[in-house]
C-alpha positions as CSV (number, residue, x, y, z in Angstrom):
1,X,1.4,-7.7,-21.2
2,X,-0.7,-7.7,-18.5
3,X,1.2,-7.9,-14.8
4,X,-1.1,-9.1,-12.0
5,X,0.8,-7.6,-8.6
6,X,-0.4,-7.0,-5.0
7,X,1.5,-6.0,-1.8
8,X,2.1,-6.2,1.9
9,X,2.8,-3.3,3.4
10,X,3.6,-2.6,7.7
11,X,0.3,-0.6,8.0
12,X,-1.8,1.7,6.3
13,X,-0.5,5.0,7.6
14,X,1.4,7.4,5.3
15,X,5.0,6.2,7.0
16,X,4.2,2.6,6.2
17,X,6.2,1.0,3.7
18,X,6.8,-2.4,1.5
19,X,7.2,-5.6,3.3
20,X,6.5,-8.4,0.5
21,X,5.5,-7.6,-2.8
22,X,4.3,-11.3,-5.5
23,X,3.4,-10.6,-9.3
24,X,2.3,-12.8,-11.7
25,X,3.5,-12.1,-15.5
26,X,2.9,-14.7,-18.2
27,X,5.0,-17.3,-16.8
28,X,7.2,-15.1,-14.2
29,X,5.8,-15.8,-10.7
30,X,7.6,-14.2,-8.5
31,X,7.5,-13.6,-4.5
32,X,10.1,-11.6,-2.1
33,X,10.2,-10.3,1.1
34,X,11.8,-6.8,1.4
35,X,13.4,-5.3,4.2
36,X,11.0,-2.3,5.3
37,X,13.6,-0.9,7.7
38,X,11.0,-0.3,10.2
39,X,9.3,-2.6,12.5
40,X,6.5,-4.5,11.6
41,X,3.5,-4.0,14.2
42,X,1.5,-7.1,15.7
43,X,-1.9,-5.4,13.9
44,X,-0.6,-5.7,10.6
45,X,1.6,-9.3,11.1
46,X,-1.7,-10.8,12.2
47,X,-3.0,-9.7,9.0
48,X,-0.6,-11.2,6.5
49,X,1.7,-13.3,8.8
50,X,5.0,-11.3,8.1
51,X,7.0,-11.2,11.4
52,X,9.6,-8.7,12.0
53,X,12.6,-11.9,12.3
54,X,11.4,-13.2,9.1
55,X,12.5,-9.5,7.5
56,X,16.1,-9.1,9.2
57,X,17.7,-11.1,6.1
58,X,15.4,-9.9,3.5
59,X,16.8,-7.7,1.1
60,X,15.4,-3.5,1.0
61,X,13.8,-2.5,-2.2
62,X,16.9,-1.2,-3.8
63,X,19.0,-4.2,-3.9
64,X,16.4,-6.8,-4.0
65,X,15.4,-9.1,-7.4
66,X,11.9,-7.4,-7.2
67,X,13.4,-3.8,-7.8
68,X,15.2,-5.6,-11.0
69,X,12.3,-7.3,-12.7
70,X,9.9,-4.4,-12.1
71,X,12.3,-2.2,-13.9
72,X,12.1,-4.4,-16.7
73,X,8.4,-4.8,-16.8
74,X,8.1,-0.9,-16.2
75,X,7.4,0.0,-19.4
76,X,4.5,1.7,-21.4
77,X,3.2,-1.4,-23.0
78,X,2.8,-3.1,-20.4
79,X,-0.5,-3.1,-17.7
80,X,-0.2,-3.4,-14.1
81,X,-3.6,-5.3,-12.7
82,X,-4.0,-5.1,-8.3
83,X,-7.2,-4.8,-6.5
84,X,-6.7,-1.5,-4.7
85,X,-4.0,-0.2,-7.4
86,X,-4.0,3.5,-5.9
87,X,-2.7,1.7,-2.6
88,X,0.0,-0.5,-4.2
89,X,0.7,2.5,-6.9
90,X,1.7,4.6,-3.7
91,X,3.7,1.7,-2.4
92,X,6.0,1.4,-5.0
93,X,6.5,5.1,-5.4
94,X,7.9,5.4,-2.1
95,X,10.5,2.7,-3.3
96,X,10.5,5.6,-6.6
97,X,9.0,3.2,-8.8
98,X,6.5,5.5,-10.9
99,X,4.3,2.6,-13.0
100,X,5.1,3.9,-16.4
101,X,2.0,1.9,-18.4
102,X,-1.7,1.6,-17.9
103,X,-3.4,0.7,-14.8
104,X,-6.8,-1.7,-14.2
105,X,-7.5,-1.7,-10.2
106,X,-9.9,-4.5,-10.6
107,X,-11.4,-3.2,-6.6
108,X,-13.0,-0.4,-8.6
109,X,-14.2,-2.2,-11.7
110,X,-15.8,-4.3,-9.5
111,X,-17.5,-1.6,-7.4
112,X,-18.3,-0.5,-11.1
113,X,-19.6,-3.4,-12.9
114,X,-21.3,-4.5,-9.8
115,X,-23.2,-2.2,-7.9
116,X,-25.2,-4.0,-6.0
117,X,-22.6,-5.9,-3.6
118,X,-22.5,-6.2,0.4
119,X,-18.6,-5.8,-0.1
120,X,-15.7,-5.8,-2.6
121,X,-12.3,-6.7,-0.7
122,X,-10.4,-9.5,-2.5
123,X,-11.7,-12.1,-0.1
124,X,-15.4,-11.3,0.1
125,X,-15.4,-11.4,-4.0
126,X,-13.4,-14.6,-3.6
127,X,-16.8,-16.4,-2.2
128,X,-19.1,-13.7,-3.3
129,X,-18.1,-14.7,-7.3
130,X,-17.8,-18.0,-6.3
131,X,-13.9,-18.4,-7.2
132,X,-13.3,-21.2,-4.4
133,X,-14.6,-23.7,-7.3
134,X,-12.2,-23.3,-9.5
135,X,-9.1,-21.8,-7.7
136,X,-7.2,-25.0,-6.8
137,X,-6.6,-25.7,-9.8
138,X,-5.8,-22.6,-11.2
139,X,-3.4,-22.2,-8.6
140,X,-2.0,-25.7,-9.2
141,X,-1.5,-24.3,-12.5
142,X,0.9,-21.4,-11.2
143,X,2.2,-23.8,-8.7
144,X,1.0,-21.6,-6.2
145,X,-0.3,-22.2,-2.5
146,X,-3.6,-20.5,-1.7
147,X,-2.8,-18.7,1.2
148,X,-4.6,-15.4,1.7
149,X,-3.2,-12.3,2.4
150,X,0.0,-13.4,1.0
151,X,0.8,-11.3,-1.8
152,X,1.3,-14.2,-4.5
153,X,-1.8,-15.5,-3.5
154,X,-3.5,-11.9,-3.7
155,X,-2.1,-11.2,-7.0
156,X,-3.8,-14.6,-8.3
157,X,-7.2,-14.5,-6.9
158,X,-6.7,-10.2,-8.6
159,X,-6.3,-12.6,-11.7
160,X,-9.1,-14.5,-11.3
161,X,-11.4,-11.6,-10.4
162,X,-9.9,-9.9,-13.7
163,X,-10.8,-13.3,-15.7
164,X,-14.2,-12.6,-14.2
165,X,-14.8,-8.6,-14.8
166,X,-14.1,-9.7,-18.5
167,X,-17.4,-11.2,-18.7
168,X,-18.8,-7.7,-17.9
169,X,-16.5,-4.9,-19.8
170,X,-13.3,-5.8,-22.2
171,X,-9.9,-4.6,-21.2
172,X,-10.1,-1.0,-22.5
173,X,-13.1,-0.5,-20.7
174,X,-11.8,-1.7,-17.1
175,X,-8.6,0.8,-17.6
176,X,-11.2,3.7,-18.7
177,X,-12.9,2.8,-15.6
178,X,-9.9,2.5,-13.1
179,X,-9.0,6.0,-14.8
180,X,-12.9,7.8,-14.1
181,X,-14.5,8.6,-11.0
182,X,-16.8,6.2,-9.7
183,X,-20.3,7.0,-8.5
184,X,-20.7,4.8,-5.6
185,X,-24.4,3.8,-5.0
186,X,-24.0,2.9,-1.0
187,X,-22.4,3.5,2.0
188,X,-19.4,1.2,2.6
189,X,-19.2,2.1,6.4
190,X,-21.0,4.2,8.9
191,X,-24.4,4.3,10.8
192,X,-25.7,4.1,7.6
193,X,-23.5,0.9,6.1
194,X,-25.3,-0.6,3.2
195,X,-28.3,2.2,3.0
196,X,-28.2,3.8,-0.4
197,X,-26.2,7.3,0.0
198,X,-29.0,9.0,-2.6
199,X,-31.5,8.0,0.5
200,X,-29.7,9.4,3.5
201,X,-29.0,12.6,1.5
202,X,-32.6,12.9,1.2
203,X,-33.4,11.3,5.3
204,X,-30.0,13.1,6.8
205,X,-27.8,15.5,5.1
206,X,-26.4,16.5,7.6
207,X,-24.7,13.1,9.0
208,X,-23.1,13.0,4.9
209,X,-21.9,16.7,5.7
210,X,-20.2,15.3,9.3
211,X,-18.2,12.3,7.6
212,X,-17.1,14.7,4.3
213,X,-16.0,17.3,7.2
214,X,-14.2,14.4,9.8
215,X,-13.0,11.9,7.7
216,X,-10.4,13.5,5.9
217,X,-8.6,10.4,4.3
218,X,-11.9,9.1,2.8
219,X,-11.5,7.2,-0.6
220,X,-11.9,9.3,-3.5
221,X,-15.0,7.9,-5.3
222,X,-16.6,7.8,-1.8
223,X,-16.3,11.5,-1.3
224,X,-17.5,12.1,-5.1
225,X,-20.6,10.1,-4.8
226,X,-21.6,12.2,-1.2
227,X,-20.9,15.4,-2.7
228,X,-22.9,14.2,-5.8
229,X,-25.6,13.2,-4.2
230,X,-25.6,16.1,-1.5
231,X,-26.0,18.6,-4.6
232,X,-28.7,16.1,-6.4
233,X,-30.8,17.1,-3.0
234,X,-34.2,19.5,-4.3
């Protein structure tokens, strides 16, 4: 059983923690907000709207409904689908739920399957895949309100890029993939945005030496495909 799950979160820092979390599971559609027992900053309320009044009689993680039906679904059979699942993964475990069955981060398969985008967060891909056709009625269909950067919303249009990614690579494929390292082809940020890393290796090692050295929370596949490329150099 595939469970299709985002979150919203007070920041992106390593303190940060759960402030709404909304999955989708056959036909259980659920949304909560949770109590993050720390104070929302105006950055991150401006991103999904969560203000720190509308959290003072939410429930924390351990006593709300959401802690209760992800127990249930936490089991071995079952798939957890998010775009960014390393992010929500580590969300959850601070709230020590460890996601027991197999993963498909459909952020990656995406970056995977299709190399040769100007961007890959859930929005972009939204009018980049051309979803906006057919999402109000899919969403009618779940009886749920498009409303960006709400995590019910997010964890349908991760649905509908998942429905999409199908047409490129079946299910096993998109967990091998969320599993391997990715080889990115471009730069997602930088002086060099958008230029192909393989070409500033060759034009300016050295500035792909700086960001490995400075930017020490760089994503994963991001470092990989530097360091790849930075060895492919003759």
């Amino acid at each position: 059983m595939l469970v299709f799950l985002e979150c919203e979160t007070t920041g992106l820092e390593t303190g940060d923690r759960l402030c709404a979390l909304g999955f989708v599971c056959d036909d259980d559609i659920h949304y909560e907000l949770i109590n993050p027992l720390k104070k929302v900053p105006p950055n991150a309320s401006a991103i999904h709207h969560i203000t720190n009044e509308m959290l003072k009689e939410a429930p924390i993680f351990a006593l709300s409904q959401s802690e209760n039906k992800l127990k249930e679904l936490n089991t071995a059979k079952n798939v957890l689908v998010s775009h960014n699942a390393p992010f929500d993964l580590a969300m959850l475990q601070k709230e020590g739920v460890t996601w027991q069955g197999e993963v498909i981060d459909t952020l990656k398969c995406s970056k995977a399957l299709m190399d040769d985008l100007d961007g890959y967060s859930l929005q972009f891909l939204r009018y980049e895949l051309k979803l906006y056709r057919t999402e109000v009625e899919f969403f009618d269909e779940h009886g749920v309100e498009i409303f960006p950067h709400h995590a019910l919303s997010d964890a349908l249009h991760a649905k509908m890029i998942y429905e999409y990614l199908l047409d490129l690579a079946d299910e096993e494929e998109l967990i091998s993939l969320s599993k391997s390292r990715l080889l990115l082809s471009k730069l997602p940020f930088g002086k060099y945005a958008k230029k192909r890393i393989e070409t500033v290796a060759l034009k300016d090692p050295m500035y792909l030496q700086w960001m490995l050295g400075s930017l020490m929370d760089m994503d994963e596949d991001l470092r990989y495909s530097i360091e790849y490329y930075l060895r492919s150099i003759p």
